[in-house]
mmCIF file of the N, C-alpha and C atoms, coordinates in Angstrom:
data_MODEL
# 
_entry.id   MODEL 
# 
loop_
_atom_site.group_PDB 
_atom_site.id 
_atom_site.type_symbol 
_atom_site.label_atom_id 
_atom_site.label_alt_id 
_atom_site.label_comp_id 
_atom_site.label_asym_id 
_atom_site.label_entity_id 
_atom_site.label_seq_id 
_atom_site.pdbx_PDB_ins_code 
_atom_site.Cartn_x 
_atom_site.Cartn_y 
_atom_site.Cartn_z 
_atom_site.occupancy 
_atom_site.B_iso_or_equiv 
_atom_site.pdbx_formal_charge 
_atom_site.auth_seq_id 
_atom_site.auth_comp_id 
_atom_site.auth_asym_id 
_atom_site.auth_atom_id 
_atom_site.pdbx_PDB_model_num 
ATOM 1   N N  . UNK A 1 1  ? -20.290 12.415  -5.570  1.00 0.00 ? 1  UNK A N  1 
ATOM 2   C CA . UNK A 1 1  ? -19.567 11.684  -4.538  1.00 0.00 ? 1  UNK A CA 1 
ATOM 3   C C  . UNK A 1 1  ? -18.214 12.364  -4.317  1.00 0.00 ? 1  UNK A C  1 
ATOM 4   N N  . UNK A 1 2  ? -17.534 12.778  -3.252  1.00 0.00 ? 2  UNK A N  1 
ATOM 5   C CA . UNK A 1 2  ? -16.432 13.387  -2.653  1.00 0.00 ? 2  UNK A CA 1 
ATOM 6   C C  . UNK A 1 2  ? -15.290 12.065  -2.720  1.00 0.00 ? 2  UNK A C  1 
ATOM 7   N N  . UNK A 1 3  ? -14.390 12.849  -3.159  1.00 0.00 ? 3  UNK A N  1 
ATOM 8   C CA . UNK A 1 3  ? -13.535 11.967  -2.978  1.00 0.00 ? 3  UNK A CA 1 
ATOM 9   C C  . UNK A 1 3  ? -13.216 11.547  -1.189  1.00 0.00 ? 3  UNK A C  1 
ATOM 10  N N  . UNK A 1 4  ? -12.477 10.085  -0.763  1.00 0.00 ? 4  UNK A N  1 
ATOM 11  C CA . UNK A 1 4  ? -12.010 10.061  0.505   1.00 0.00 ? 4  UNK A CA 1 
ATOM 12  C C  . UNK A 1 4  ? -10.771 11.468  0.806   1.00 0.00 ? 4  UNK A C  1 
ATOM 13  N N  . UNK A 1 5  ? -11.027 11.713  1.983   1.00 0.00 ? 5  UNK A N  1 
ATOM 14  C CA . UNK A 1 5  ? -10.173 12.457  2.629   1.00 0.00 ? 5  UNK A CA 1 
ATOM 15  C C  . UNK A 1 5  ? -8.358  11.978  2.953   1.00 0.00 ? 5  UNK A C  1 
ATOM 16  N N  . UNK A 1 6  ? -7.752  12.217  2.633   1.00 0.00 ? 6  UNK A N  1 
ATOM 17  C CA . UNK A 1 6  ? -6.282  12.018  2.955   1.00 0.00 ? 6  UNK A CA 1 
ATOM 18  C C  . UNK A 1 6  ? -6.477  11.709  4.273   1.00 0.00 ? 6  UNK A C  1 
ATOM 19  N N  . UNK A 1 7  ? -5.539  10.605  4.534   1.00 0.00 ? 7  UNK A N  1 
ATOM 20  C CA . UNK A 1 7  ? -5.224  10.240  5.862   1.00 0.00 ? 7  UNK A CA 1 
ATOM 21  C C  . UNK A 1 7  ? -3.772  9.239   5.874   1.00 0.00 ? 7  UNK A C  1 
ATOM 22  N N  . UNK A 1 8  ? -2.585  9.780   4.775   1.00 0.00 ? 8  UNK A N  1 
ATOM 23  C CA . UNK A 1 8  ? -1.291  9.087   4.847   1.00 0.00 ? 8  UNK A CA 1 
ATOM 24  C C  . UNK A 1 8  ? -0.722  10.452  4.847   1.00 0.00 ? 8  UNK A C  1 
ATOM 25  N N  . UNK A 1 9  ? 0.485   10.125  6.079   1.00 0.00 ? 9  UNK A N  1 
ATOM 26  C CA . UNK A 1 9  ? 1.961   11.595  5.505   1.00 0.00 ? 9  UNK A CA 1 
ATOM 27  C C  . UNK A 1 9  ? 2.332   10.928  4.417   1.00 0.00 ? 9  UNK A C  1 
ATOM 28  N N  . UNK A 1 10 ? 3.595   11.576  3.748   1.00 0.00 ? 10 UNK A N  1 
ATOM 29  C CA . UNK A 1 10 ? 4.628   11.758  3.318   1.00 0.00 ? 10 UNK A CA 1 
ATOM 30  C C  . UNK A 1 10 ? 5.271   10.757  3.268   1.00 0.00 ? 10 UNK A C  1 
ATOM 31  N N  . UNK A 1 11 ? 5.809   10.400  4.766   1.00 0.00 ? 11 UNK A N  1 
ATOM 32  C CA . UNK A 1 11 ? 6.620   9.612   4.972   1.00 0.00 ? 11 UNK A CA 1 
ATOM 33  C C  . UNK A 1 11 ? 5.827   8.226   5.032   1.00 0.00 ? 11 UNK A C  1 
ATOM 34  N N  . UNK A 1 12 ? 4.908   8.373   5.442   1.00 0.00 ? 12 UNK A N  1 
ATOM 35  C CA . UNK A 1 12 ? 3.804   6.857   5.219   1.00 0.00 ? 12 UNK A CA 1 
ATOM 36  C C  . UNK A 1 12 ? 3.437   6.236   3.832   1.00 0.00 ? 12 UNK A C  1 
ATOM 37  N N  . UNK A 1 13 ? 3.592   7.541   3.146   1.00 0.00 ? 13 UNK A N  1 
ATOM 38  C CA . UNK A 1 13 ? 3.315   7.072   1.641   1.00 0.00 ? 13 UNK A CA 1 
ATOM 39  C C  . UNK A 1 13 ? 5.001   6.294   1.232   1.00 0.00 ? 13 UNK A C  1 
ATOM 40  N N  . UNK A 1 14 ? 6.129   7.336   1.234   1.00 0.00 ? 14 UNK A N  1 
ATOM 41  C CA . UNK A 1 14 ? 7.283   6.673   0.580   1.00 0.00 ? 14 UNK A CA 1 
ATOM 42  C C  . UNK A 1 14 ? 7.399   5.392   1.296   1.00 0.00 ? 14 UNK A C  1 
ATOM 43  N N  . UNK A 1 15 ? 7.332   5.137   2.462   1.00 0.00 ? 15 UNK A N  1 
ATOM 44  C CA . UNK A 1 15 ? 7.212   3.349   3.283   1.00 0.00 ? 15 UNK A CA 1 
ATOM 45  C C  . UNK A 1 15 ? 6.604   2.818   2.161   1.00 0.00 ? 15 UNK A C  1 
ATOM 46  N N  . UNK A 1 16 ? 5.171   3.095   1.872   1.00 0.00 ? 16 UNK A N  1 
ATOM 47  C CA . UNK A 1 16 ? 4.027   2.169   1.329   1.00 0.00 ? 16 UNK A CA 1 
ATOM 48  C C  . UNK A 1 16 ? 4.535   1.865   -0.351  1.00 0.00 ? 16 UNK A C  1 
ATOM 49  N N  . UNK A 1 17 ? 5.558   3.168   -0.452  1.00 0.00 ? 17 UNK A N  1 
ATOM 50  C CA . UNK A 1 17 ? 5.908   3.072   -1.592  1.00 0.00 ? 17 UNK A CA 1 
ATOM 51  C C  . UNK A 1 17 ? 7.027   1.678   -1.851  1.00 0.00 ? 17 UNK A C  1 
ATOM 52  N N  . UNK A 1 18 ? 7.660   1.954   -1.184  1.00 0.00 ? 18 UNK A N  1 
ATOM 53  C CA . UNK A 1 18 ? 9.512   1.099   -1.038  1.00 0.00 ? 18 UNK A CA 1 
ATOM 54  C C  . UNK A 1 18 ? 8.499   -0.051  -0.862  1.00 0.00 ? 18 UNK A C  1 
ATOM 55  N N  . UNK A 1 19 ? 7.743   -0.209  0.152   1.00 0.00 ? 19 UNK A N  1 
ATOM 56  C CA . UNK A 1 19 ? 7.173   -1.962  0.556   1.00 0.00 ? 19 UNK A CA 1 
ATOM 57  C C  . UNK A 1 19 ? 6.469   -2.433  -0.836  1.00 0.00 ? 19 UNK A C  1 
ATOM 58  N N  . UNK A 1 20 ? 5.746   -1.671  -1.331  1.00 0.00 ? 20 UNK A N  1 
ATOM 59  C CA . UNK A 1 20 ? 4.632   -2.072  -2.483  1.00 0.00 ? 20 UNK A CA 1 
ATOM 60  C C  . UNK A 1 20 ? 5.553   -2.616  -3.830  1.00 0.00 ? 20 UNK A C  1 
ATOM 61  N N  . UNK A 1 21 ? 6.642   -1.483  -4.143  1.00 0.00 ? 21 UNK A N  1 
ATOM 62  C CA . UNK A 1 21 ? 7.427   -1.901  -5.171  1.00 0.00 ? 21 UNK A CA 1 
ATOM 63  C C  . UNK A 1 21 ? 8.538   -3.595  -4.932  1.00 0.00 ? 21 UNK A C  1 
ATOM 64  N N  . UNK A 1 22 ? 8.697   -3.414  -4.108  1.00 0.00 ? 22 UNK A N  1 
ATOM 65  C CA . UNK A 1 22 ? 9.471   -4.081  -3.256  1.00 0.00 ? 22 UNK A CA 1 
ATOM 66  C C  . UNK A 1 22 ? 9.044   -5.310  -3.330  1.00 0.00 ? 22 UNK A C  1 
ATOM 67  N N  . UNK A 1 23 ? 7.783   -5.629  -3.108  1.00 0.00 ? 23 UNK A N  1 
ATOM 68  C CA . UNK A 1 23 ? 7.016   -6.963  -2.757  1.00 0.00 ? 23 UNK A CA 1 
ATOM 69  C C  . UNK A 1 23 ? 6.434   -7.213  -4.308  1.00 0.00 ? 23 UNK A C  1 
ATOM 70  N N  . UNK A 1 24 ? 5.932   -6.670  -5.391  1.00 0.00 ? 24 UNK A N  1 
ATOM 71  C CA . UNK A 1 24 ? 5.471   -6.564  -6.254  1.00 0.00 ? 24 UNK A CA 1 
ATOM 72  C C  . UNK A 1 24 ? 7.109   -6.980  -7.060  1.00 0.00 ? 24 UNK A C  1 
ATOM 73  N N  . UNK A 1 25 ? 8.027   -6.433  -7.154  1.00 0.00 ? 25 UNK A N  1 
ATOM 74  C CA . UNK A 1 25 ? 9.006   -7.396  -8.428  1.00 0.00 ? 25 UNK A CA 1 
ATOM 75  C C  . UNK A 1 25 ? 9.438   -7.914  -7.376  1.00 0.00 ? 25 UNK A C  1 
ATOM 76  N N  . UNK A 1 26 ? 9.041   -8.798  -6.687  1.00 0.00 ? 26 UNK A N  1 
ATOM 77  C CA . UNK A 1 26 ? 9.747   -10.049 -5.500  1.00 0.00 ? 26 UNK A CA 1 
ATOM 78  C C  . UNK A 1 26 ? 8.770   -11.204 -6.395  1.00 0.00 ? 26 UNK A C  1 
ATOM 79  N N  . UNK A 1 27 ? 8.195   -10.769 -6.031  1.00 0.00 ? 27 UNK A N  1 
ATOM 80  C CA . UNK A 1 27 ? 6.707   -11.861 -6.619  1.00 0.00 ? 27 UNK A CA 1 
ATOM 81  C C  . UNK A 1 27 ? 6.392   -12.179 -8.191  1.00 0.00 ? 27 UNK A C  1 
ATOM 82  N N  . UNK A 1 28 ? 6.851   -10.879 -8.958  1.00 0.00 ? 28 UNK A N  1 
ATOM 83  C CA . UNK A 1 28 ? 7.233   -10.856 -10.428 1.00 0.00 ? 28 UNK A CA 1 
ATOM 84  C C  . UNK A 1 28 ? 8.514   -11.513 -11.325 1.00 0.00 ? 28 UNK A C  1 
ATOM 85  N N  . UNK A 1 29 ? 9.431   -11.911 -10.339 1.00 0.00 ? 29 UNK A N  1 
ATOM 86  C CA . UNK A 1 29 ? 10.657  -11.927 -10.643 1.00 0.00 ? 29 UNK A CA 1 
ATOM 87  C C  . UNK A 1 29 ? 11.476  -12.776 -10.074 1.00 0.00 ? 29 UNK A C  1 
ATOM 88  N N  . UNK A 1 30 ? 10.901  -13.293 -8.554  1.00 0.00 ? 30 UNK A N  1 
ATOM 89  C CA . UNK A 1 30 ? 11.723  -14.138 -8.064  1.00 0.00 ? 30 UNK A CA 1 
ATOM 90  C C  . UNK A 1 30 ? 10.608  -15.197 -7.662  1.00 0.00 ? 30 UNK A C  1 
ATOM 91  N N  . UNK A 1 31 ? 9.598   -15.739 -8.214  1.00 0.00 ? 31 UNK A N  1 
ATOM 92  C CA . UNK A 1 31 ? 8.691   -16.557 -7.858  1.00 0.00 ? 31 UNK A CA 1 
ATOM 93  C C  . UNK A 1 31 ? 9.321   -17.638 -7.892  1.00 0.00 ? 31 UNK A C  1 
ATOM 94  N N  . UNK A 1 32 ? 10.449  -18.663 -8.137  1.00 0.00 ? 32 UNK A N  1 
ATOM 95  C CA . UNK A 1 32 ? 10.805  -18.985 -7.729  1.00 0.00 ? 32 UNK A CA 1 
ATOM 96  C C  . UNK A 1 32 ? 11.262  -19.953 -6.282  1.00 0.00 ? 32 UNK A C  1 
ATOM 97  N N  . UNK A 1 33 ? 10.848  -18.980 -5.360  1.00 0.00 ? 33 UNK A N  1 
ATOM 98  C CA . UNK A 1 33 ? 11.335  -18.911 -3.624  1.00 0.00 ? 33 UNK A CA 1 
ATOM 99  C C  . UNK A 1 33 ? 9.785   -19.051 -3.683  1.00 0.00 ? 33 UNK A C  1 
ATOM 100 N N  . UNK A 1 34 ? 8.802   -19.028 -4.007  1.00 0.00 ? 34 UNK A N  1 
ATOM 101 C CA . UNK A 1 34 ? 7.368   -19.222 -3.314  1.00 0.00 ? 34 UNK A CA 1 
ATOM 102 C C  . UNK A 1 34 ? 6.450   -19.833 -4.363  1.00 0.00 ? 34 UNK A C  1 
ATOM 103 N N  . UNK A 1 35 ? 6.738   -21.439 -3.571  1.00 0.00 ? 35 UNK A N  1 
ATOM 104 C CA . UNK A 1 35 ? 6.101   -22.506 -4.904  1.00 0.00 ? 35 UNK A CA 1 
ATOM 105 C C  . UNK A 1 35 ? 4.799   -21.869 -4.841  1.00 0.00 ? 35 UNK A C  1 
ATOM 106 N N  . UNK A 1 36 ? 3.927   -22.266 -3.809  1.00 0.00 ? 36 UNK A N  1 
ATOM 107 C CA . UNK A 1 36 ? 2.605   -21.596 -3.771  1.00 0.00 ? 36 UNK A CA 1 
ATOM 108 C C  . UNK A 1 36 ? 1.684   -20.260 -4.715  1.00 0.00 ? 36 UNK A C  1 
ATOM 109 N N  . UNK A 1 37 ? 0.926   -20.615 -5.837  1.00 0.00 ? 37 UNK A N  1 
ATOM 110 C CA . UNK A 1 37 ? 0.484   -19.640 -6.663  1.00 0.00 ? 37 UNK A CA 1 
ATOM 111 C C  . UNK A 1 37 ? -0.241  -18.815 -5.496  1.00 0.00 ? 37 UNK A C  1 
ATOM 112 N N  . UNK A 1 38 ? -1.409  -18.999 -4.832  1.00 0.00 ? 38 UNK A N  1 
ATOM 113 C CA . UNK A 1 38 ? -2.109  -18.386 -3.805  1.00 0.00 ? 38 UNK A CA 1 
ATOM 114 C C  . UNK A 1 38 ? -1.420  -17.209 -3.049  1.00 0.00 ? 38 UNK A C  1 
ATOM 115 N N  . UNK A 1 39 ? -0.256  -18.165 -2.146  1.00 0.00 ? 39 UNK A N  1 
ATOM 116 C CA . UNK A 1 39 ? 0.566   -16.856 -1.167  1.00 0.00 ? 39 UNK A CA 1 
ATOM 117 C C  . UNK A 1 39 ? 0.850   -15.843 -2.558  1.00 0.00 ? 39 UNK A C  1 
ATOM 118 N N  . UNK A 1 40 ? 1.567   -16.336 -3.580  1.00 0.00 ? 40 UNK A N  1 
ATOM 119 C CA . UNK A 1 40 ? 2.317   -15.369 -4.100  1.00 0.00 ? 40 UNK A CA 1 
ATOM 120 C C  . UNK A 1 40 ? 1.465   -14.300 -5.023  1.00 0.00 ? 40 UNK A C  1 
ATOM 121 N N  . UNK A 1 41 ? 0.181   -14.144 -5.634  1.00 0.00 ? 41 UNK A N  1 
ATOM 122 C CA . UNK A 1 41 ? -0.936  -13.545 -5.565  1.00 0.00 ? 41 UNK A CA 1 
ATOM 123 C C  . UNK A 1 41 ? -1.338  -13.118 -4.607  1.00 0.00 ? 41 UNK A C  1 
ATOM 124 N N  . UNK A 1 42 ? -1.417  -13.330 -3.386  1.00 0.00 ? 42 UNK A N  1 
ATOM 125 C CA . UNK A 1 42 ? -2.223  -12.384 -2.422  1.00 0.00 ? 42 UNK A CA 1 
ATOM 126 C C  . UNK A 1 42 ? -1.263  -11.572 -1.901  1.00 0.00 ? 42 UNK A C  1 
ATOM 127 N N  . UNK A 1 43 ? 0.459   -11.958 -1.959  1.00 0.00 ? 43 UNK A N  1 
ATOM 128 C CA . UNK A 1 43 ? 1.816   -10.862 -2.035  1.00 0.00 ? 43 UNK A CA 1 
ATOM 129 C C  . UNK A 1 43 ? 1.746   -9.573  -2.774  1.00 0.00 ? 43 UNK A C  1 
ATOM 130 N N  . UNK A 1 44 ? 1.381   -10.355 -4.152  1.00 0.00 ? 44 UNK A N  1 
ATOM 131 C CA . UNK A 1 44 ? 1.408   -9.478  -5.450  1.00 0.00 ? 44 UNK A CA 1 
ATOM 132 C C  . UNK A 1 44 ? 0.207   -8.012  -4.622  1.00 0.00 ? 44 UNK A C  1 
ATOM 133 N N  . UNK A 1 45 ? -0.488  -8.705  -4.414  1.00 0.00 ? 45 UNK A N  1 
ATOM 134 C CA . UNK A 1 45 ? -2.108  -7.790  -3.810  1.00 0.00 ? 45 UNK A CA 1 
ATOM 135 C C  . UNK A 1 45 ? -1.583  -7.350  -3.156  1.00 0.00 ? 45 UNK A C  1 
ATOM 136 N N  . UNK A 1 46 ? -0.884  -7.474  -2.063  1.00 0.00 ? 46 UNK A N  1 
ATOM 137 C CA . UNK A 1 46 ? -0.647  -6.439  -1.066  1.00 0.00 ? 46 UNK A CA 1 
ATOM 138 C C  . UNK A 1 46 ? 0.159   -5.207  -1.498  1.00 0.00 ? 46 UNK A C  1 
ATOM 139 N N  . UNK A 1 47 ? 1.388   -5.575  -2.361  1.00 0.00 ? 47 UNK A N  1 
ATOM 140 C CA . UNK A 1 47 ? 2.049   -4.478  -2.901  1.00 0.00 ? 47 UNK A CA 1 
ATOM 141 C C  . UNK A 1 47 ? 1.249   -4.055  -3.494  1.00 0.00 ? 47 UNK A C  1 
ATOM 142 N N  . UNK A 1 48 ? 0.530   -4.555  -4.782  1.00 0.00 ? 48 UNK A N  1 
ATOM 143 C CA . UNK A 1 48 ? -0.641  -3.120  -5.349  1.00 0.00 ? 48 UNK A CA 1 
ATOM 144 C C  . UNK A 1 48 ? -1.171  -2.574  -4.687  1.00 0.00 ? 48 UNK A C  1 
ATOM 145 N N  . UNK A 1 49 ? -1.863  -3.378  -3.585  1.00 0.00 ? 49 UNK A N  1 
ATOM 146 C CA . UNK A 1 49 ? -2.842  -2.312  -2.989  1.00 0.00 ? 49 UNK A CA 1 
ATOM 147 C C  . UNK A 1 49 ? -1.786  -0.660  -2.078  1.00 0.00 ? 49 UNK A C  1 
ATOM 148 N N  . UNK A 1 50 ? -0.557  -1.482  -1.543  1.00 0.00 ? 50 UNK A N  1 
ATOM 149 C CA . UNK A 1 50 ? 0.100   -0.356  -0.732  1.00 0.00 ? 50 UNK A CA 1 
ATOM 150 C C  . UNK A 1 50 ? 1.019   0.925   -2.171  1.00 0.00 ? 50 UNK A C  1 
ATOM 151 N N  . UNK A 1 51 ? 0.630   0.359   -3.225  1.00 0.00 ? 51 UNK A N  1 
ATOM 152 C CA . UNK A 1 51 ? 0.973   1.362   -4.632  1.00 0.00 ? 51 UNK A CA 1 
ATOM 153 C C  . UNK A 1 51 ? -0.033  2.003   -4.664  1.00 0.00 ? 51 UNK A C  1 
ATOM 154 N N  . UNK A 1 52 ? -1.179  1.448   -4.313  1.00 0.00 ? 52 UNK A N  1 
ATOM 155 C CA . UNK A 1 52 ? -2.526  2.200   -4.950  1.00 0.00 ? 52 UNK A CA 1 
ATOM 156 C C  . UNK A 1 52 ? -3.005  3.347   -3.757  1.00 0.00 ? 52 UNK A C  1 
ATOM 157 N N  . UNK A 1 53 ? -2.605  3.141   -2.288  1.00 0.00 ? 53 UNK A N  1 
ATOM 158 C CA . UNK A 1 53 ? -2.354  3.905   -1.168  1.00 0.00 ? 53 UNK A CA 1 
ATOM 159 C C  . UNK A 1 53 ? -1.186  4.827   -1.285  1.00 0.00 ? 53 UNK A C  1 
ATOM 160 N N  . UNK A 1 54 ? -0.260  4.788   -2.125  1.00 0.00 ? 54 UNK A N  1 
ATOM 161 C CA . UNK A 1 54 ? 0.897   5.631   -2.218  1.00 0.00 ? 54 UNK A CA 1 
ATOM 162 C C  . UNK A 1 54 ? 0.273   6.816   -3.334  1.00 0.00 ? 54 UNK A C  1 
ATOM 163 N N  . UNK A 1 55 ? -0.463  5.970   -4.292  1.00 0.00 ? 55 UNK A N  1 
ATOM 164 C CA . UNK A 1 55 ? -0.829  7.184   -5.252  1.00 0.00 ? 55 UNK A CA 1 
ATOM 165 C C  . UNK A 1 55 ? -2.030  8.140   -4.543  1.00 0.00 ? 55 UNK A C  1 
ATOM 166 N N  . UNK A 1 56 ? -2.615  7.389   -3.945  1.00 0.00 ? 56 UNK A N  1 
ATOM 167 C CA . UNK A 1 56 ? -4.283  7.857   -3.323  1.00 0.00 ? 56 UNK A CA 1 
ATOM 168 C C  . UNK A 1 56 ? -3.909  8.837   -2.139  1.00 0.00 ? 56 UNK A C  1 
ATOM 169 N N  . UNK A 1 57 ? -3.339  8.641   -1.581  1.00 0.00 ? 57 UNK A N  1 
ATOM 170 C CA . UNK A 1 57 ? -3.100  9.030   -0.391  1.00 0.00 ? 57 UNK A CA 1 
ATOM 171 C C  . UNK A 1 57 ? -3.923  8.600   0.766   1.00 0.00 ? 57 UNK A C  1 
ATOM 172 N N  . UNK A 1 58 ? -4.507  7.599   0.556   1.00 0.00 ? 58 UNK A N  1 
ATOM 173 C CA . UNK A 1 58 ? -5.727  7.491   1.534   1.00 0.00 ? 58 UNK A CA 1 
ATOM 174 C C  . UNK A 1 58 ? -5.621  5.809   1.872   1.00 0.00 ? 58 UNK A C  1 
ATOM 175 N N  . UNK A 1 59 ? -5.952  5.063   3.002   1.00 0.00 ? 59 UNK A N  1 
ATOM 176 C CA . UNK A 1 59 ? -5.868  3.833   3.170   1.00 0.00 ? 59 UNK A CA 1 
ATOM 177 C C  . UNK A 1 59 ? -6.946  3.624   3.970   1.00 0.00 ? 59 UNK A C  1 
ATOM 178 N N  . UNK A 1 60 ? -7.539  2.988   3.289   1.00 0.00 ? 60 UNK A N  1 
ATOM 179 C CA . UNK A 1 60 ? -8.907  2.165   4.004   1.00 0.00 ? 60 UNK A CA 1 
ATOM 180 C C  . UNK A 1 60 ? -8.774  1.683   5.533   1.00 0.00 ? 60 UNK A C  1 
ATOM 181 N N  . UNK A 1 61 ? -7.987  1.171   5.857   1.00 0.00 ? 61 UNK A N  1 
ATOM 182 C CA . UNK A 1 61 ? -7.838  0.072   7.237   1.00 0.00 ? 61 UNK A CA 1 
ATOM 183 C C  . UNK A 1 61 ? -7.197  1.124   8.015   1.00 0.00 ? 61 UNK A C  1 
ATOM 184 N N  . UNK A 1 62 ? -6.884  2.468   7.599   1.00 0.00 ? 62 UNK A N  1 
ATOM 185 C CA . UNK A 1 62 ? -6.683  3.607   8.563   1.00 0.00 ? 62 UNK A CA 1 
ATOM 186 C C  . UNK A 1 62 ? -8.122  4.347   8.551   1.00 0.00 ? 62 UNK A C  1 
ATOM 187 N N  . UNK A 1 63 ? -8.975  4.030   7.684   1.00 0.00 ? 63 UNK A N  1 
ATOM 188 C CA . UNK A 1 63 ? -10.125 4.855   7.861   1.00 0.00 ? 63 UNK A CA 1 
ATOM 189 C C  . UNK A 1 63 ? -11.131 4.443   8.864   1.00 0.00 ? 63 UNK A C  1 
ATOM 190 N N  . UNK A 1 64 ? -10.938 2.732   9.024   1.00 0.00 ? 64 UNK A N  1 
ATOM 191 C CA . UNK A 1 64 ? -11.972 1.856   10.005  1.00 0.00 ? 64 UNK A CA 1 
ATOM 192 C C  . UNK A 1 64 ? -11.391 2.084   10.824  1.00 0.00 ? 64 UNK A C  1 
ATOM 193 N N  . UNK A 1 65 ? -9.999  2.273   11.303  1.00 0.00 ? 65 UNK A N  1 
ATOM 194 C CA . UNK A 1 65 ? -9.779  2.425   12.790  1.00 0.00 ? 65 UNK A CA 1 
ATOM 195 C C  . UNK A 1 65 ? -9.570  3.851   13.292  1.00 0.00 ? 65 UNK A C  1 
ATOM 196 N N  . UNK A 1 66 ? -10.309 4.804   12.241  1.00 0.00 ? 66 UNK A N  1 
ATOM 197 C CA . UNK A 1 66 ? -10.316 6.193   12.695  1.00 0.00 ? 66 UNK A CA 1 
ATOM 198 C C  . UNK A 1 66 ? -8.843  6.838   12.925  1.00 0.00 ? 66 UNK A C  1 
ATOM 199 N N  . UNK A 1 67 ? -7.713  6.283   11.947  1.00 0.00 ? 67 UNK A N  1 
ATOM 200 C CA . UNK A 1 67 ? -6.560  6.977   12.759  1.00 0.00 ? 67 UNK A CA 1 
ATOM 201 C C  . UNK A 1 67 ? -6.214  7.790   10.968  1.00 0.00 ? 67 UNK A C  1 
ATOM 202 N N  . UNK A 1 68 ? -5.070  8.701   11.115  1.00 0.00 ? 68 UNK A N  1 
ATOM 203 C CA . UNK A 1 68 ? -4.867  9.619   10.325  1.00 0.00 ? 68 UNK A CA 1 
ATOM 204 C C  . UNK A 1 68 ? -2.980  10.350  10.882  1.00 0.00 ? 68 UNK A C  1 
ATOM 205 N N  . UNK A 1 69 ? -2.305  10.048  9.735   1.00 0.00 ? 69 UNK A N  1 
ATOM 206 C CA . UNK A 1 69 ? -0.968  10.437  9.326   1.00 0.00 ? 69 UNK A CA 1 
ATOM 207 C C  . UNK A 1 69 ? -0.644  11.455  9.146   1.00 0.00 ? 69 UNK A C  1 
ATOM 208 N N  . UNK A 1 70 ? -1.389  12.210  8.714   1.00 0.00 ? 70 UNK A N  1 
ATOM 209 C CA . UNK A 1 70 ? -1.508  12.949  7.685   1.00 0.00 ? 70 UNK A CA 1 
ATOM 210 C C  . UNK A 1 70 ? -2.011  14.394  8.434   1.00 0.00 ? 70 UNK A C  1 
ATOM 211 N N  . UNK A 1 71 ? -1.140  15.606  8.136   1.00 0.00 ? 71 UNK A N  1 
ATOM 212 C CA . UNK A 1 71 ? -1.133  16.611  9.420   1.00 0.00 ? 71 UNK A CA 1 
ATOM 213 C C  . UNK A 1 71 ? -1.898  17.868  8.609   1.00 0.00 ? 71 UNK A C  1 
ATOM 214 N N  . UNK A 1 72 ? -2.510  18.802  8.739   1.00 0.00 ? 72 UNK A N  1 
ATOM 215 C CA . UNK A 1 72 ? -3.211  19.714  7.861   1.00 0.00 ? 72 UNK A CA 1 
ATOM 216 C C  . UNK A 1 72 ? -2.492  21.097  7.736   1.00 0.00 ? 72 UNK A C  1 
ATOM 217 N N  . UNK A 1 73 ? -1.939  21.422  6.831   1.00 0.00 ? 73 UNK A N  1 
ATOM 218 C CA . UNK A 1 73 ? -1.095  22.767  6.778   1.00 0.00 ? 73 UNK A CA 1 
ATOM 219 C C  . UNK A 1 73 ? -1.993  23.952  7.119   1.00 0.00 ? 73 UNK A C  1 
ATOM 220 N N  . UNK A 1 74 ? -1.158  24.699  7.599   1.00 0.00 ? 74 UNK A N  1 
ATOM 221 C CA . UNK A 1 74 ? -2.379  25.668  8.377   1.00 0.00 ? 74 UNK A CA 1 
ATOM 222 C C  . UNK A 1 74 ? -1.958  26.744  7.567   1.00 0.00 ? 74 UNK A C  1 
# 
């Protein structure tokens, strides 16, 4: 099996990066501000998943809509 093909820049990854960390000790640390266990788990999820797109380089919901960041060095 091939790995997925890259389809984040650079600059799409450090975003995914800053948002993922960002939202992940919000939710770790200030739970607090969001009585709700549910919202604040499916928060937590979103930052992992946009950590797990920062390491991968690759994002699913850019792959279903056929679009791509990510430029090919020639």
């Amino acid at each position: 099996m091939t790995p997925p093909a890259r389809n984040l820049s650079s600059i799409d990854r450090i975003v995914r990066g800053f948002i993922g960390i960002s939202i992940c000790i919000f939710t770790l640390f200030f739970d607090d501000y969001i009585d709700d266990a549910i919202i604040r788990w499916l928060l937590f999820s979103f930052g992992f998943l946009n950590l797990i797109s920062l390491l991968t380089a690759w994002c699913p919901v850019y792959r279903l809509a056929n679009l791509s960041t990510y430029k090919v060095k020639d």
